[in-house]
C-alpha positions as CSV (number, residue, x, y, z in Angstrom):
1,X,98.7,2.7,98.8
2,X,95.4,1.8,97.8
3,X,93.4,3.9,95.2
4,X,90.1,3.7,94.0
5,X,89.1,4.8,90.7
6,X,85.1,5.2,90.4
7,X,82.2,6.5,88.5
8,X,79.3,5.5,86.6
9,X,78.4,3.0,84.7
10,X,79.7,3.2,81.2
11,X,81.6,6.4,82.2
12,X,85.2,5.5,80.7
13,X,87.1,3.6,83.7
14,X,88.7,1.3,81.8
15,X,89.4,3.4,78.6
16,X,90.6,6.5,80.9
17,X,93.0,3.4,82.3
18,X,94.0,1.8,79.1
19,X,94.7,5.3,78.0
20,X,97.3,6.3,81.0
21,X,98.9,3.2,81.2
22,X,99.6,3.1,77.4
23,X,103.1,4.6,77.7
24,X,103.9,3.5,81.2
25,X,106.5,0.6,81.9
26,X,105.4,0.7,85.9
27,X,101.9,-0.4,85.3
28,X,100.6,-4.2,85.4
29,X,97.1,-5.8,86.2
30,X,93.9,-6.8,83.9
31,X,91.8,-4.2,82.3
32,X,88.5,-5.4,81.5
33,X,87.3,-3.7,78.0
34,X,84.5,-4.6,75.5
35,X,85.6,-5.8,72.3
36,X,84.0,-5.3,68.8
37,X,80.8,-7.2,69.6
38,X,80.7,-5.9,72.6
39,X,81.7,-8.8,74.6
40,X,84.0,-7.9,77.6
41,X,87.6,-10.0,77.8
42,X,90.1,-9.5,79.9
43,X,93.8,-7.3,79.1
44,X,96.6,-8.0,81.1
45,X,98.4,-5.1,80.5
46,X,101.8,-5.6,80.6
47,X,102.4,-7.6,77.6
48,X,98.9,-6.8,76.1
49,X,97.1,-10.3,75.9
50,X,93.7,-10.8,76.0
51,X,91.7,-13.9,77.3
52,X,87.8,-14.3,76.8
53,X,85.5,-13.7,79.7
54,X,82.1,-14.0,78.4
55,X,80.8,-17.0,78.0
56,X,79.3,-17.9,74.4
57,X,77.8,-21.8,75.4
58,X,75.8,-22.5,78.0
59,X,77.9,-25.7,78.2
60,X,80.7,-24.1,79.6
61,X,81.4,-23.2,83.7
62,X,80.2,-20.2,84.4
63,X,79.0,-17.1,86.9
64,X,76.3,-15.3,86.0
65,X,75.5,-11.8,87.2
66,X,72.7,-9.8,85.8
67,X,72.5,-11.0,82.1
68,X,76.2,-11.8,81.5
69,X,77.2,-15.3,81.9
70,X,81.2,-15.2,82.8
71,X,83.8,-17.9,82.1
72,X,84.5,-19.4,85.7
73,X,88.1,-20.5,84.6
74,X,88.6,-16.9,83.5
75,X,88.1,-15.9,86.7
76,X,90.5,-18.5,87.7
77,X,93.3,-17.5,85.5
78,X,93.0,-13.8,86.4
79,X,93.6,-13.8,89.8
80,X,96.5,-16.4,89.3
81,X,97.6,-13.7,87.2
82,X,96.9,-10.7,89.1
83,X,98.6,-12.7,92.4
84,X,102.0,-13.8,90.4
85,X,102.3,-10.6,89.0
86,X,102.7,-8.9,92.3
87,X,104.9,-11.2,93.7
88,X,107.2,-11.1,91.0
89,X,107.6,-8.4,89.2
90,X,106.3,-5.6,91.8
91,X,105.1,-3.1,89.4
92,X,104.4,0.6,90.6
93,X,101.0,0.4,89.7
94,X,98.4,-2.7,89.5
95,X,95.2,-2.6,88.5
96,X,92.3,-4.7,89.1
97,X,89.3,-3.8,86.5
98,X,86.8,-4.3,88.4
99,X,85.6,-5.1,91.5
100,X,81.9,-5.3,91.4
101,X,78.7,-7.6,92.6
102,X,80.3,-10.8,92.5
103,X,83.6,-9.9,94.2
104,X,81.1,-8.8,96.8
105,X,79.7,-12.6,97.0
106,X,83.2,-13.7,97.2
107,X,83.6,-14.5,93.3
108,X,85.1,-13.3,90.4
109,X,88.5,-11.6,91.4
110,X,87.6,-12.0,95.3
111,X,90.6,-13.9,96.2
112,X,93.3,-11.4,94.3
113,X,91.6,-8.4,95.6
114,X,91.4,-9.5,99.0
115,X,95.1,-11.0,99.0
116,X,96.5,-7.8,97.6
117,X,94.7,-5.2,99.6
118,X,96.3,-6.6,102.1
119,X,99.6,-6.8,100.2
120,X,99.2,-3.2,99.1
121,X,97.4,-1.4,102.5
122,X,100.7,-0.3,103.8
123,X,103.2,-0.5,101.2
124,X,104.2,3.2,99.9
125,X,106.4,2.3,96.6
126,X,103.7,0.2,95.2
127,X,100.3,0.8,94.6
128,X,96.9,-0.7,93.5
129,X,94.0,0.6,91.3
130,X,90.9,-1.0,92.1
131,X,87.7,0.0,89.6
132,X,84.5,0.2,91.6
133,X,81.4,1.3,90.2
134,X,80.3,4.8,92.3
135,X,77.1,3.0,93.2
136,X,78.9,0.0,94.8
137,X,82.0,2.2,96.3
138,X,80.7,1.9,99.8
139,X,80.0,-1.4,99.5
140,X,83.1,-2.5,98.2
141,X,84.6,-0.2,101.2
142,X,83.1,-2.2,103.5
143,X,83.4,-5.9,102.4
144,X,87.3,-5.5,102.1
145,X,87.3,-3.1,105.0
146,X,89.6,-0.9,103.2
147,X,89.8,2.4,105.5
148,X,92.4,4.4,104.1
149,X,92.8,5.0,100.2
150,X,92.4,7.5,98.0
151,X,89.4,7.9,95.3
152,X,90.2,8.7,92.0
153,X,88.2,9.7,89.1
154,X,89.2,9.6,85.6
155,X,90.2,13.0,85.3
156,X,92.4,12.2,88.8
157,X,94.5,9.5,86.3
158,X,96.7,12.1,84.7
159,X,98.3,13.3,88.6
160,X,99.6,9.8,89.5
161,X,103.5,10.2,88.3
């Protein structure tokens, strides 16, 4: 089962999801917060380590969208991550945080989203969380051609079981 967990901008996503998966065991995938500065890193979730996203030299690979400048081999890592993780370990829930403007160029997490929507379109023990933007939910629809899933907002999180 595919869900979709959207809203605005800045309108608690991630937190909501950091929040419900906090004292789950079932739950795996990358969260994408902002730390102290205000820099965004990645989370896998289920043994809680972080890796840097933004990039902080111009030196470095990177994939800019808007004014953030992203670490290309971050990108990298997290959808080897994201596509081990589901092979392995099959957790209840995974969660991709988020698929945005460069997934729908065919970067950033592209190649985990696409490989596990298709993974997770028909499978009813399992289930993925992908975080779409509200503005970019149709969109995102259509570029994966997901047709059946269910949209969540953050007040839906608490119903899962």
């Amino acid at each position: 089962m595919i869900y979709i967990l959207t809203g605005a901008i800045r309108s608690g996503k991630t937190t909501a999801l950091l929040q419900w998966s906090k004292s789950r065991n079932d739950v795996d995938g990358l969260l994408c917060p902002d730390d102290a500065n205000g820099k965004r890193y990645f989370l896998k979730l289920k043994n809680k380590t972080i890796f840097k996203l933004e990039a902080e030299a111009e030196t470095e690979a990177i994939v800019t969208i808007g004014n953030f400048k992203f670490l290309r081999s971050a990108f990298n890592e997290a959808n080897d991550y994201l596509i081990l993780e589901a092979s392995k370990s099959e957790p209840k829930y995974l969660i991709i945080d988020e698929i945005g403007k460069l997934e729908l160029k065919n970067e950033g997490l592209h190649v985990s989203t696409q490989a596990l929507i298709s993974q997770f379109r028909s499978n009813d023990n399992t289930h993925l969380i992908l975080v779409v933007r509200d503005y970019l939910l149709d969109a995102v629809l259509e570029h994966y051609g997901i047709t059946e899933c269910s949209i969540l907002t953050t007040k839906d999180l608490e119903n899962l079981i």
